[in-house]
N, C-alpha and C positions, 0 to 999 in steps of 0.2 A: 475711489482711487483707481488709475490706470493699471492696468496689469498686462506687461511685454512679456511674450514666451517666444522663444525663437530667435534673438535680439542678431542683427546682424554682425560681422567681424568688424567693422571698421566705424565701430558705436566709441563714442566720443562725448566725453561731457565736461569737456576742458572748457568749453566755448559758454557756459552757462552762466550765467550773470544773478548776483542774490536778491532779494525783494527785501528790503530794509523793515524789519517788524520791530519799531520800540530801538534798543541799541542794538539789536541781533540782523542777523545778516543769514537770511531764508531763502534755500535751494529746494524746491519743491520738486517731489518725483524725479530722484534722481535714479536713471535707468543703469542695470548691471548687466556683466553677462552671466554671470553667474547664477544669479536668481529669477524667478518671474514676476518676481512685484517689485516697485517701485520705492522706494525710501526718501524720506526730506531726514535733508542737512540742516544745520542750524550752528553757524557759527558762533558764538559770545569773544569778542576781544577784549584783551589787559585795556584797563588803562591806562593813558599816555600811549598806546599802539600806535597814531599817528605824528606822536609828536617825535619819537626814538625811531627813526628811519632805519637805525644800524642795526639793530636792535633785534636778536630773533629770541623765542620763545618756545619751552616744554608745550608738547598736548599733552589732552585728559579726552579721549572719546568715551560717550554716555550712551546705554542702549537704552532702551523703550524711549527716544527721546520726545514724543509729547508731552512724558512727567515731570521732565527735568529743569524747564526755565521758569521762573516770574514772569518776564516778559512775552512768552508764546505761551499762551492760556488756551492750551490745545489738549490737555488732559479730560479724557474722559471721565476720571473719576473726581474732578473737580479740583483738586488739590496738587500743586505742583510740588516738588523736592526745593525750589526756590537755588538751586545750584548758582547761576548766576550771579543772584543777590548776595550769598552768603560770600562766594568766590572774590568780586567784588571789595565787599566790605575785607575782609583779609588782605587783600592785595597792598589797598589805599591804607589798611595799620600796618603793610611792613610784614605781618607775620608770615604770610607762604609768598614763594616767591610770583611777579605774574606768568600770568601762564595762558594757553588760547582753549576754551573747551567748543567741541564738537558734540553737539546732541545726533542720535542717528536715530530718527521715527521705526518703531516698527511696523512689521505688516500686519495690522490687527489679527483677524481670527484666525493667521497664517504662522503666528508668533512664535507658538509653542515647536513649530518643525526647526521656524530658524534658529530657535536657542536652545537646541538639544542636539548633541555629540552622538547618540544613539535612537535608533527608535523603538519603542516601549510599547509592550505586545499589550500590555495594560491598556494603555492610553490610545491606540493604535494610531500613536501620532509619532513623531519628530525624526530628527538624526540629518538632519542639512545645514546645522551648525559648522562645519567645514568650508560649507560652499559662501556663510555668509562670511565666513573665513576670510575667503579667497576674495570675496569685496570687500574687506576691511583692509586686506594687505596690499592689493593690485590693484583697486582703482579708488575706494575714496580716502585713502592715507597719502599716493600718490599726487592727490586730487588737492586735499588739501595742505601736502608740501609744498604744490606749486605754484598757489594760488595768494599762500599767506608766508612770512616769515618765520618758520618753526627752525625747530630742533629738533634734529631727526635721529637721533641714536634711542638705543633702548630705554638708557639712563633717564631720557627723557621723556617720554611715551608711555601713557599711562590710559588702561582700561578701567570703568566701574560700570556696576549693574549690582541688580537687585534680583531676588527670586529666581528668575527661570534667565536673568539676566547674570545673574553673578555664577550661576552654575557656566553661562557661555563663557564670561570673562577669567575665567578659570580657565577652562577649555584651550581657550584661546591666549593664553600666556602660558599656559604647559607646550603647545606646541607651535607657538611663533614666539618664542624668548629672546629672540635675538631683533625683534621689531618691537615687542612691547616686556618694558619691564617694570613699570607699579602697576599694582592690581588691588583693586576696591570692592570686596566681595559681602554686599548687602544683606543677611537674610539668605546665604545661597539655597538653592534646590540643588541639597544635596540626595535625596532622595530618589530624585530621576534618575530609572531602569536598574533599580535593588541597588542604588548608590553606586551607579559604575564611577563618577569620577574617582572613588576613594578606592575603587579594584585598581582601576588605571592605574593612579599612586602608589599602591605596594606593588603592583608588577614593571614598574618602571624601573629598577633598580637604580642605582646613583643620583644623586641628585645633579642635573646639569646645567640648572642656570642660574643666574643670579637674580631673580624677583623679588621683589619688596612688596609685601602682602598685609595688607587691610582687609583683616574678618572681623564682620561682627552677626550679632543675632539678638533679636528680644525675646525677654522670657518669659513674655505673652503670645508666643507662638512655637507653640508646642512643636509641633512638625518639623521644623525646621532647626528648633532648640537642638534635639540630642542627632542631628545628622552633622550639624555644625560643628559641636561638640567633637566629635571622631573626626572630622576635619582635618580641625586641629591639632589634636593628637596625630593624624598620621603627619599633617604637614613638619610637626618637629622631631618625628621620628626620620624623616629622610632629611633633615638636617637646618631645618627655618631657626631663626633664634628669636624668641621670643624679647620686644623691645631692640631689637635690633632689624632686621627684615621681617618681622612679622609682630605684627600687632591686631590682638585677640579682644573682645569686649561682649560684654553681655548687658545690654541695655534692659535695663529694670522696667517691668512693667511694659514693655515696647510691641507694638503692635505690627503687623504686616500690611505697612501701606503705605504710602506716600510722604503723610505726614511723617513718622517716625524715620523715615531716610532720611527725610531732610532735615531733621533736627539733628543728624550723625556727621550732616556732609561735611561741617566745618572741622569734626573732629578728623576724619581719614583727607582732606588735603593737608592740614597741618602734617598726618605723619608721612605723608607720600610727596608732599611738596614744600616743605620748611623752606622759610624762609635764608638762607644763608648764600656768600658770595663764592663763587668758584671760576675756575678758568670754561670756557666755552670748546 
């Protein structure tokens, strides 16, 4: 993969054209300023997208997006989340409404810096979760308002991830709520830097936005089991309503991988994306 440092003021990636992979629509290395590595896009559209011209649609943007499609069999560990397929399949029953998802590639062994809020004297890694921040919000949300017919309000706008993903997607809905408001938290790494996100939460005082939150965890992963656990707890102590904006689950026997997200996905767009009719 390329890797840009120093990236000039008047970097531009409006002008980039997708590579058709399967039904998906693939934007290779797309450059920031923010960051020094490069990320691919991966767009998945509703179907009927071409045939409803008038027509605009919720996003769902997906971090680590190598693991996330059927159709882009880019996963290192063999096994996609199959997002796509299941997304797909729900749309054409009617049950969640269509919707356009955005896969976003991470920077492999750079990963752990982008999806962490702080950095961890442990790990002596991360804490540029902010910055990837700032390319989520300023240029490829912008990026892809412009390019596709979405729905740009919070209401609409929805992050997920998994592990050191779902700890970002957290991160990043606590403090851009007013750009993104469902959150799909896999498995989080609640653990990362003695659990600062759950310090963050009780030093936050008031609760100030309105997110609609999907947690889950399996409890075949121990590590992640009782951080998740306290999560949760603090999340309905600053005022979440459980079945209402927040939906909690513990998958029996579930494992930390691939597989196992993807067996949940169908479950967190049903509660972040139901099918139902409202004014635009």
């Amino acid at each position: 993969m390329t890797i840009h440092a120093g990236l000039p003021d008047d970097l531009d990636n409006t002008a980039l054209e997708p590579q058709q992979v399967g039904s998906l629509e693939h934007y290779p290395e797309v450059r920031s300023r923010f960051l020094p590595h490069v990320h691919d896009l991966v767009v998945c559209l509703p179907p009927n997208y071409e045939q409803e011209p008038n027509r605009s649609y919720p996003v769902l943007y997906l971090h680590d997006g190598q693991n996330v499609f059927d159709d882009l069999p880019m996963s290192p560990f063999g096994v996609q989340w199959g997002v796509d397929t299941t997304a797909r399949a729900l749309m054409n029953a009617g049950i969640i409404e269509p919707l356009i998802l955005v896969a976003i590639g991470n920077a492999g062994r750079d990963r752990i810096d982008e999806y962490t809020p702080t950095r961890d004297s442990t790990h002596d890694a991360g804490g540029m979760a902010d910055r990837y921040g700032q390319m989520l919000v300023y240029e490829t949300k912008p990026f892809i308002d412009k390019r596709y017919r979405t729905k740009r309000g919070a209401r609409d706008t929805g992050l997920a991830g998994s592990s050191l993903g779902g700890l970002l997607t957290l991160h990043l809905g606590l403090t851009h709520s007013a750009i993104f408001g469902k959150l799909a938290l896999l498995s989080p790494s609640v653990w990362w830097d003695d659990r600062w996100i759950v310090r963050q939460l009780v030093a936050s005082g008031e609760r100030q936005s309105a997110l609609v939150i999907w947690l889950d965890v399996g409890t075949a992963e121990p590590r992640m089991l009782k951080g998740t656990q306290l999560l949760y707890r603090m999340l309905i102590r600053k005022g979440w309503t459980p079945g209402v904006d927040l939906h909690y689950m513990e998958a029996e026997g579930a494992r930390h991988d691939e597989r196992a997200w993807g067996e949940r996905t169908g479950l967190f767009l049903q509660f972040l994306f139901p099918a139902y009719k409202r004014a635009n």
